[in-house]
Each structure stands twice: as structure tokens, then as C-alpha cells.
C-alpha positions as CSV (number, residue, x, y, z in Angstrom):
1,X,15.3,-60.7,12.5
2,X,14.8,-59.9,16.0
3,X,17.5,-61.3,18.4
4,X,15.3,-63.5,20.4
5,X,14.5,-65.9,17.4
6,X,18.6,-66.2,16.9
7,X,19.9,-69.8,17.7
8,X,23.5,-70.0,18.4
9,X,25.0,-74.1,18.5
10,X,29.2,-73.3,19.3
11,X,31.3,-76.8,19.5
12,X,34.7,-77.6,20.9
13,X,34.5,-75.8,24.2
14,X,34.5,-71.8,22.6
15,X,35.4,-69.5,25.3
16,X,32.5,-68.5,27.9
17,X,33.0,-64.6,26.9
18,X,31.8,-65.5,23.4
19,X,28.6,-67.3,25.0
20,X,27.9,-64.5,27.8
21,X,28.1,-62.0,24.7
22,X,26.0,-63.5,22.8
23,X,23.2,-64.0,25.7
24,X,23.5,-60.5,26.2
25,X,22.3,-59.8,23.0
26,X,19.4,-61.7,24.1
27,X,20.5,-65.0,21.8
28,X,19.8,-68.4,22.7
29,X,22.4,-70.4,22.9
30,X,23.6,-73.6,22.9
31,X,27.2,-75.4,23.7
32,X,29.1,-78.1,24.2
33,X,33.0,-78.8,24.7
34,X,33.6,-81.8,22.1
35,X,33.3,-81.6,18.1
36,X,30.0,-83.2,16.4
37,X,30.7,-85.9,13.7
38,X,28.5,-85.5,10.9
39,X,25.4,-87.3,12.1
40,X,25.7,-85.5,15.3
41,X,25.3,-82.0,13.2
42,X,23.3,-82.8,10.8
43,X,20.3,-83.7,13.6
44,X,21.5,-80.5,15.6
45,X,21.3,-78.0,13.1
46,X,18.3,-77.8,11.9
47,X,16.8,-75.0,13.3
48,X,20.3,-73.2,14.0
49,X,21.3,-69.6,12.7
50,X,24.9,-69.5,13.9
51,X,27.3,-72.2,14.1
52,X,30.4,-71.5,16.5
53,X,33.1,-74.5,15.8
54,X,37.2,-75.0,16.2
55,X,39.4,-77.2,14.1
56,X,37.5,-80.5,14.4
57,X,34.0,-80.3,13.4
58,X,33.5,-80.4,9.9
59,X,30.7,-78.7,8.1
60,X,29.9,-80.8,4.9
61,X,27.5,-80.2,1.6
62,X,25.4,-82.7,3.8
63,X,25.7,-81.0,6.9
64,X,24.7,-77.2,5.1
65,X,21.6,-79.2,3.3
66,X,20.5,-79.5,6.6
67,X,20.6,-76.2,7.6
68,X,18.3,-74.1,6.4
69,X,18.4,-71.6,8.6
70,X,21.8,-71.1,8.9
71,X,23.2,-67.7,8.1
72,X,26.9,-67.5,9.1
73,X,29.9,-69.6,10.6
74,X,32.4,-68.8,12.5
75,X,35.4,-71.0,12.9
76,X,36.8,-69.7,15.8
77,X,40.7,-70.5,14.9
78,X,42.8,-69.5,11.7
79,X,42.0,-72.5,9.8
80,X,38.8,-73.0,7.9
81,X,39.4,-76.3,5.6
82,X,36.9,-78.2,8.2
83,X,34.2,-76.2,6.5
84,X,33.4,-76.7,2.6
85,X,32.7,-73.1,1.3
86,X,32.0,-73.4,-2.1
87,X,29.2,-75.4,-0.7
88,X,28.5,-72.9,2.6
89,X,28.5,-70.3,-0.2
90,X,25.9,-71.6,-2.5
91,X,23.8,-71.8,0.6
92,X,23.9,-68.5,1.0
93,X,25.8,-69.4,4.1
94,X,28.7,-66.6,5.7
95,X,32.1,-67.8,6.7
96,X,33.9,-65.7,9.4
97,X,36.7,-66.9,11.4
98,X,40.0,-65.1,13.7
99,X,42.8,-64.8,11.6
100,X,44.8,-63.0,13.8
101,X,44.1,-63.8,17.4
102,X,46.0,-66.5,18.2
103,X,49.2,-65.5,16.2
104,X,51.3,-64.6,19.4
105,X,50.3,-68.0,21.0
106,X,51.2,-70.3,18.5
107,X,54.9,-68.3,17.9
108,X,55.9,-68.1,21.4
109,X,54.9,-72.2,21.4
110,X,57.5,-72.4,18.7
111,X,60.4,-70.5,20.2
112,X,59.7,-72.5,23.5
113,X,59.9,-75.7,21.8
114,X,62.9,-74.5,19.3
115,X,64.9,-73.3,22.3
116,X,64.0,-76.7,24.6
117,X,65.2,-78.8,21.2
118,X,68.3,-76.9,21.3
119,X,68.7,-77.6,24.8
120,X,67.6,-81.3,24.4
121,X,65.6,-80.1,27.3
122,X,62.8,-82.8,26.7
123,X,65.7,-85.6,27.3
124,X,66.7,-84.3,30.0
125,X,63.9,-83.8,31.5
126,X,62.7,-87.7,30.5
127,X,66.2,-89.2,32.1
128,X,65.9,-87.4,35.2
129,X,62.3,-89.1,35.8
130,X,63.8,-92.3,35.4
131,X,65.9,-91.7,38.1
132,X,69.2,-91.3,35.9
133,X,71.4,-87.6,36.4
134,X,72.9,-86.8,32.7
135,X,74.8,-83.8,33.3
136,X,76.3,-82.9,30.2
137,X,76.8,-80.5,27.1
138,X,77.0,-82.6,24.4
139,X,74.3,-81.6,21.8
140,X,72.8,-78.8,23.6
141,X,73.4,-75.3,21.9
142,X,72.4,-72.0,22.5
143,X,69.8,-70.6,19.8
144,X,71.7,-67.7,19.4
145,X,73.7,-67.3,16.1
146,X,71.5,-70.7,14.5
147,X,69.4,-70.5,11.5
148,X,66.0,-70.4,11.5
149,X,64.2,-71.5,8.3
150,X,60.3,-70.9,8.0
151,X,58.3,-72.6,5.6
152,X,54.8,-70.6,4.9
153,X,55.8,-66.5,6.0
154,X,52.2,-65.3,7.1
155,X,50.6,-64.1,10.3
156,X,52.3,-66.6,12.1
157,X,55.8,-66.8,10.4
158,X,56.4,-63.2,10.1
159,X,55.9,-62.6,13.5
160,X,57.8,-65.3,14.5
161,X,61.0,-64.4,12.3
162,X,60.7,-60.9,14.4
163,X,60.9,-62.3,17.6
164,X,63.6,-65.6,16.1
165,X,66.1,-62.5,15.1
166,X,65.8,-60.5,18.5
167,X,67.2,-64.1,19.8
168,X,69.9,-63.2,17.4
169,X,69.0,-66.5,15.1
170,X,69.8,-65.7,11.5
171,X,66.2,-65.8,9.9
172,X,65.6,-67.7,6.5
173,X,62.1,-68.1,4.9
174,X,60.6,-69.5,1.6
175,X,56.6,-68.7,0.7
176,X,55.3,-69.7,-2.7
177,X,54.2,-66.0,-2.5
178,X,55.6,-62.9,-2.8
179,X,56.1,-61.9,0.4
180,X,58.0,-58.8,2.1
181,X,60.3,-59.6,4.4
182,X,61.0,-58.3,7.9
183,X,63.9,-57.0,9.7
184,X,67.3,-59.0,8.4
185,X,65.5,-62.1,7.4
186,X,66.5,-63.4,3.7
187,X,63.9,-65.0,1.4
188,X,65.5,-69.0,0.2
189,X,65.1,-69.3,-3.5
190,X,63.5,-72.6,-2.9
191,X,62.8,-75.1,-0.1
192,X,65.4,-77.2,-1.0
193,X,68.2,-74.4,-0.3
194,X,66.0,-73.9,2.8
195,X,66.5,-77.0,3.9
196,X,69.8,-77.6,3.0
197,X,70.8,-74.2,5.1
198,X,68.4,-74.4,8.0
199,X,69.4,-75.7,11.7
200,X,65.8,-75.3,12.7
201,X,63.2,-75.8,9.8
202,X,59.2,-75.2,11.3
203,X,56.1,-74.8,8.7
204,X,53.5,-72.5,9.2
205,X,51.8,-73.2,6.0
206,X,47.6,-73.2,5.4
207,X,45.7,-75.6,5.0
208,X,44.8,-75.5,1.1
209,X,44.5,-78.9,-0.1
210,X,47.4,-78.7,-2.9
211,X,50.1,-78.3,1.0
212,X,48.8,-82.0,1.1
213,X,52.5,-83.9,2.3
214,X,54.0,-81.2,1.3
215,X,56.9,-82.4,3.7
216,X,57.9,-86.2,3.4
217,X,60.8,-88.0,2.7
218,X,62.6,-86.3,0.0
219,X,62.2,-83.2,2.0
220,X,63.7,-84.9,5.5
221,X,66.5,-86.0,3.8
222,X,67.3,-82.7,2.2
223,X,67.5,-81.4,6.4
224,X,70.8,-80.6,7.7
225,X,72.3,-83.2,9.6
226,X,71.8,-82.9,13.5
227,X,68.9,-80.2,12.4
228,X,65.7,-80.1,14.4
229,X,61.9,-80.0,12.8
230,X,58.8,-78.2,13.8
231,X,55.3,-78.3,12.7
232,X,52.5,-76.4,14.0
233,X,50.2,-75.4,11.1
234,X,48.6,-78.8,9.9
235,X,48.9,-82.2,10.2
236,X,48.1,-83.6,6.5
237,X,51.4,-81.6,5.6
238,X,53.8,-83.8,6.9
239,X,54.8,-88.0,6.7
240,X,55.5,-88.6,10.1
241,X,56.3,-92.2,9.8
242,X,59.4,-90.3,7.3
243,X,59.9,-87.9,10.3
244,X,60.2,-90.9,12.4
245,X,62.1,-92.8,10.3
246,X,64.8,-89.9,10.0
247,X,64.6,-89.1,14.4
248,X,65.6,-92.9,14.8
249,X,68.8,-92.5,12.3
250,X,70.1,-89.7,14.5
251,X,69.5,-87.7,11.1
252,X,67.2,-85.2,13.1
253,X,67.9,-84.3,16.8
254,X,64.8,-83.2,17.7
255,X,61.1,-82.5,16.7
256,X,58.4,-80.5,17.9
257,X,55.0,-81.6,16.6
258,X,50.8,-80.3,17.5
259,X,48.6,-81.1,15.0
260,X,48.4,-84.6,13.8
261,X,46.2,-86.0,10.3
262,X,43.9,-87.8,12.6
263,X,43.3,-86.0,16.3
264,X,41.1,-87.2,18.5
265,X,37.4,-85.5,19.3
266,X,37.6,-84.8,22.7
267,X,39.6,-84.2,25.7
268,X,41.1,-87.7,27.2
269,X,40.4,-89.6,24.2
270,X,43.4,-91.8,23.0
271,X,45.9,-90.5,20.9
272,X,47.0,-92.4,18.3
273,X,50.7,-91.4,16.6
274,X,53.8,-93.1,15.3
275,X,55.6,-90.5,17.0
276,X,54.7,-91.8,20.5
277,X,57.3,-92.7,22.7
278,X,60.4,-91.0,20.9
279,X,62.4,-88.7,23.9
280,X,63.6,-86.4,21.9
281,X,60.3,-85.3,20.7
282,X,57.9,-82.8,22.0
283,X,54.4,-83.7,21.3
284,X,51.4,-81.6,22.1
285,X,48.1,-82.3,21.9
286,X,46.8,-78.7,19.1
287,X,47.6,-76.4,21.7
288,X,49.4,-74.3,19.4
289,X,46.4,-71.1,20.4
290,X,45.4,-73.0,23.6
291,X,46.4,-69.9,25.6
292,X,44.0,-68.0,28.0
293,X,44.3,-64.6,26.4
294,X,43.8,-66.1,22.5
295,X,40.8,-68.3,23.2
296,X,39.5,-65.1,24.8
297,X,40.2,-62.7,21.8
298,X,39.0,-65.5,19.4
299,X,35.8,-66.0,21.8
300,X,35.1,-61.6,21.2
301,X,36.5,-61.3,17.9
302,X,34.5,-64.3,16.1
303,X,31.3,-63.2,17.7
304,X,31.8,-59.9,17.2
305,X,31.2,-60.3,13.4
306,X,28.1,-62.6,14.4
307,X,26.8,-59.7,15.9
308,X,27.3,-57.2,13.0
309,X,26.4,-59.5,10.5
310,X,22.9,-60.2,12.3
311,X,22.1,-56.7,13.0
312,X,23.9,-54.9,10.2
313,X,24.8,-57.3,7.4
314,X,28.5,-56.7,7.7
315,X,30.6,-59.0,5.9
316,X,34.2,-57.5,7.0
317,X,36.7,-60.0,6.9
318,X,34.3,-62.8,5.8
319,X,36.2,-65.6,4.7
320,X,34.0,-66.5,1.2
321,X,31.7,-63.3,0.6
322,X,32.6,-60.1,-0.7
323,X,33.6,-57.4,2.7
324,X,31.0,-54.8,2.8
325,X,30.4,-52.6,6.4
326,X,27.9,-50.1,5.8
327,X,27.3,-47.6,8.7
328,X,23.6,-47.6,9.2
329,X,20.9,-44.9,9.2
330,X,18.6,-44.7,12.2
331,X,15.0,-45.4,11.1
332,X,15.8,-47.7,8.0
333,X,15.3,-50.5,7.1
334,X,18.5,-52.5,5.8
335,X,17.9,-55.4,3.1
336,X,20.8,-57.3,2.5
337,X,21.2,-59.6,-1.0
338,X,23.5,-61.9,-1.6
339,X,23.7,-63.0,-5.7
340,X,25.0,-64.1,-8.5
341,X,27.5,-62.1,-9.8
342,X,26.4,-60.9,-13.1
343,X,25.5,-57.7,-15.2
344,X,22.3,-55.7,-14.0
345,X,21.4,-57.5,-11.0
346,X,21.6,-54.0,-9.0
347,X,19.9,-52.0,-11.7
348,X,16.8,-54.6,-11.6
349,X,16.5,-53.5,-7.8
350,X,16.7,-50.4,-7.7
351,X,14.6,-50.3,-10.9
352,X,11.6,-52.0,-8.8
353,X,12.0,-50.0,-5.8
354,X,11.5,-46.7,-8.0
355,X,9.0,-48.5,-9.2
356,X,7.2,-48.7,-5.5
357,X,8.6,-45.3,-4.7
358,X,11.0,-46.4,-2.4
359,X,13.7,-44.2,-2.0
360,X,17.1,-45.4,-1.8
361,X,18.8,-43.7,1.7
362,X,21.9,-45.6,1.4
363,X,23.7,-48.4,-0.2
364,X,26.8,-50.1,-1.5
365,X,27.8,-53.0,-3.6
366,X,30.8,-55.2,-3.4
367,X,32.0,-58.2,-5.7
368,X,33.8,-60.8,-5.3
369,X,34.4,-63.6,-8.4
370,X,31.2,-65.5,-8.9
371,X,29.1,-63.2,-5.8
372,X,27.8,-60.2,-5.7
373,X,26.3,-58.7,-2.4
374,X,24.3,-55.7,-2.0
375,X,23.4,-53.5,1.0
376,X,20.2,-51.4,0.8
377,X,19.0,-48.6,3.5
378,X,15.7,-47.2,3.0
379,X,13.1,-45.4,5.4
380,X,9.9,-46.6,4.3
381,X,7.9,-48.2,2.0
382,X,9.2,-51.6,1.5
383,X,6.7,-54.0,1.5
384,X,6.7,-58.0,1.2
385,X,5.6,-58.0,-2.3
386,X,8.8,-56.1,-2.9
387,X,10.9,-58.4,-0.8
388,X,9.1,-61.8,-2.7
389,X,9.8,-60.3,-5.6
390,X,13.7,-59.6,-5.0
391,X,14.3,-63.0,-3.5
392,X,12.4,-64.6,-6.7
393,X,15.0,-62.9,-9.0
394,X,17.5,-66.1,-10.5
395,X,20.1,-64.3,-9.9
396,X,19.4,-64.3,-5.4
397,X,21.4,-66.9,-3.8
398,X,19.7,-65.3,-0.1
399,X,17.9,-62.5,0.7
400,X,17.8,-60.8,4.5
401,X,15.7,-58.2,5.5
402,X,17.3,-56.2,8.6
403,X,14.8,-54.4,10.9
């Protein structure tokens, strides 16, 4: 595929490094700074070959039937439940996104709001705009010597249990994984003795369908008294009219919340929340990676892989297909196949380029459950016949040919 013929469509206001990069590259593309509904991307999309999107957009079976030219996504964020990849993947469709980028953004968030609920810094900071001067101590704390207790101990948690011990907080976690863990932090045997021995409790789980209210009533009242509550991985994980419920008892003292079940599309739409107007609790509208520096690393990393999957058919760190990076040869042409995971499949294609006498320069296979994808170098003699013939095979799910 030559790069001029490459149609880029990025939603929710991606970073303008990720769009100069891309231009470079001599892509066209096209942006806007709001999320698409369905209709909306189902009557963009059509002759798109790279869709750019954050946390909003959702790509649905309709939405991929629609595209069929679409090669990869890239969810530029952690999260990629806004995208349905068992669909994207039967469309022959690549699923990249940043896994890592934001991770210092959204745990640095978290202390900030930790320490501030601690400090009952947001109260403070509420009376003395209504004009009333509450100079006290009562029910502010200093972090130091508290206990921390992370629910969900991945990128985000384990980083943030580093930085919650150089505080000097005592550092509990509980992961339905096994997980190692870092520096003096202790692993609960459950989440209920999490909950019964954590001061702060904050989840930074994924967002897999089965954490679906993970956290609701049962699991508030299990909370210390006087303990505070954080949530910045999803919103579906949590009841927040239980949250509420327990913040109006005097049960909790404070909660930090910035995702939501239902968030608005764009910037200075309403927001809609049963959590409005409580003092004692910070609300922020997703921000949790909002920073400068990891929209900017998202923006490069995310297109990054665009770019090596268009002109090298690298799948590294693809979210549904098997990881394959093969360096290539100069002077070769690269076919690239995804397919159907089953016996021979590779022997059948190498079998019928001997047959043209193609010889094979380079290549490698990778698996991954149902898929199978297969990258073949060779320096001449690959014709269309051969490439009809390939994609005809009922095993292909796609076939690209790389110039």
C-alpha cells in the first residue's frame, strides 16, 4: 500500500504530534476533538484505513461491517472495551493501543487527590469561597503512617504503591492475579480484609466486563469508618448512588472520583452525576492521563505502531493478534496473512510459492488461540495469481501485500 492512499479518521481531540507524524508520512488525515456515536462512524468510515479514538467512541460489529477498508485501531489510552475485538478480529481488523503512557499521570492524580482528602483540602477550599474562615485540625491527617489499599495491582497500581510507600503509607493490595509485589507492600487475602484494613481504598482495575459493580454496597460498608474512596479506572465498577449514600452517613470522609458510567461526548456538555454537589468530594471530569506529557507520548507511541504495521506488518504489542516484528530485507516484497489458526495453513503457502519458484528470503509465524499470522519476505516472483490464490484459501481472515 503506498502511503498516499492511507486514510487516517482520529476522534476525541488526539494529540497534534500524532497528526503532524502521520502527515509526514505523507497520510491523509482527518480529525476532530469530540467522540462519534454510532451513526456518526458508521457514515465516516467507509473508506478509512486507520481509526485513532480515546475512551468514548465505540467501535461496534455495525460500525467494523462498515469498514472495509479498515486495517488497524488504535485506542489511544489504556482501555480498549469501547472497541468489540472479537468482532474487529474477525474483520481482519488490528487493535493497538498505549498501555503504558499515561501510567505516571493517572498515579500522581491519585496521590494528589489522596493527600487533599486527608487534608479535607477540597472543604476547605469550598468554605473559604463562601466567605467562611474554618481554621482547624479536626479530620485532617497527614498521609504518612496511613494505609493504602489498591484494588487491581497493574501498570497503574504498582507504580503507585512505589511512590504511596516513599510517603511512608503502609501499602496493601489485592489482584485476582498473581501478582509480585513491590517494595514493603503486602498482598490482602481478599478484598474484604482489604477493606476492612484500608484508610484509603482506590481501584485501578480493567475494564473486562465480569469488574461490572464490582464495588457497591456490600463493599462500602465493609470500608473503615472515617476511610476515604478513590476510583480512577472505570466507571461501571462502582454504585455511586451506594458511594453517596455511605459520604452522606459520615461513613466515608472523602471521595475522589473521574470516570463516571455515562460521561458526556464533548467538552462543555452537561454532566450528569449523583455525586454533584457533595464538598467533600473531588470530581474530575476523565482527566486521570489528561497531562501534556501523556497525551503526547500516547499521540507518538499509538502511531508509532500505525506506522510499522502499514509499512512492515508489525503486530508488537497488538491488543487481539498474535505480536510478530520481523526486520525487513531491502528489495522484498513483505506479504502479510492473517488466519485461521489451524494445522498446515503455512505448509499450503509455502507449498505454492515453491510451486511458482518463489523463494522464501525471510519469514516467521506467530499464534495466538484461534489466529494465526504469518510474515513472508521474498525478492521476486510473486505474482497476483499467487496473492488471489492465498487470499482464496478458507483458512485467510486478511491478506496484505507490503511493497
Amino acid at each position: 500500500m503506498h502511503p498516499k492512499t492511507v486514510r487516517v479518521l482520529l476522534l476525541e481531540q488526539i494529540h497534534p504530534d500524532a497528526i503532524e507524524l502521520l502527515q509526514s508520512h505523507g497520510f491523509e488525515v482527518t480529525s476532530a476533538n469530540r467522540a462519534f456515536d454510532e451513526d456518526e462512524l458508521v457514515e465516516a468510515i467507509a473508506d478509512v484505513h486507520l481509526l485513532g479514538i480515546r475512551s468514548k467512541t465505540q467501535v461496534t460489529e455495525r460500525v467494523l461491517a462498515a469498514a472495509p477498508n479498515l486495517l488497524a485501531i488504535g485506542a489511544f489510552c489504556i482501555g480498549t472495551n469501547q472497541i468489540d475485538l472479537v468482532s474487529a478480529t474477525s474483520h481482519g481488523v488490528t487493535v493497538f493501543n498505549a498501555p503504558f503512557s499515561n501510567t505516571r499521570s493517572v498515579v500522581e492524580l491519585a496521590i494528589a487527590e489522596l493527600i487533599a482528602l486527608t487534608r479535607r483540602l477540597s472543604e476547605k477550599n469550598a468554605l473559604l469561597h463562601a466567605g467562611v474562615w474554618d481554621k482547624s485540625a479536626e479530620g485532617a491527617h497527614e498521609v504518612r503512617g496511613r494505609t493504602l489499599g489498591i484494588v487491581g495491582y497493574g501498570n497503574i497500581g504498582t507504580q503507585l504503591s512505589v511512590l504511596a510507600e516513599n510517603l511512608g503509607m503502609r501499602v496493601l493490595f489485592y489482584d485476582t492475579s498473581d501478582k509480585l509485589a513491590l517494595g514493603n507492600a503486602q498482598r490482602s487475602a481478599s478484598l474484604k480484609e482489604l477493606l476492612h484494613d484500608a484508610d484509603v481504598v482506590t481501584l485501578h482495575v480493567d475494564g473486562r466486563p465480569e469488574n461490572k459493580n464490582i464495588f457497591g454496597e456490600a463493599e462500602f460498608a465493609a470500608m473503615r469508618d472515617g476511610s476515604i474512596f478513590l476510583n480512577l479506572s472505570r466507571g461501571f465498577v462502582v454504585d455511586y448512588a451506594a458511594l453517596r449514600s455511605h459520604i452522606e452517613s459520615g461513613h466515608i470522609v472523602g471521595a475522589a472520583v473521574d470516570v463516571f458510567p455515562v460521561e458526556p461526548k464533548g467538552r462543555g456538555d452537561e454532566f450528569v452525576s449523583e455525586l454533584r454537589g457533595l464538598p467533600n468530594v473531588i470530581l474530575t471530569p476523565h482527566i486521570g492521563g489528561s497531562t501534556e506529557e501523556a497525551q503526547q507520548d500516547i499521540g507518538q507511541f499509538v502511531t508509532n505502531k500505525f506506522l510499522s504495521f502499514v509499512a512492515e506488518g508489525s503486530t508488537a504489542l497488538s491488543v487481539n493478534l498474535p505480536g510478530l516484528d520481523l526486520p525487513r530485507r531491502e528489495g522484498t516484497l513483505r506479504m502479510v496473512h492473517l488466519h485461521r489458526n489451524v494445522p498446515g495453513v503455512l505448509a499450503r503457502i509455502n507449498g505454492l510459492l515453491a510451486e511458482h519458484q518463489v523463494n522464501v528470503e525471510a519469514q516467521l509465524l506467530g499464534t495466538r488461540g484461534e489466529l494465526g499470522y504469518v510474515v513472508t519476505d521474498s525478492a521476486s516472483g510473486v505474482t497476483q495469481a499467487i496473492v488471489d490464490e492465498i487470499r482464496a484459501m478458507p483458512e485467510t481472515i486478511r491478506l496484505r501485500v507490503v511493497f
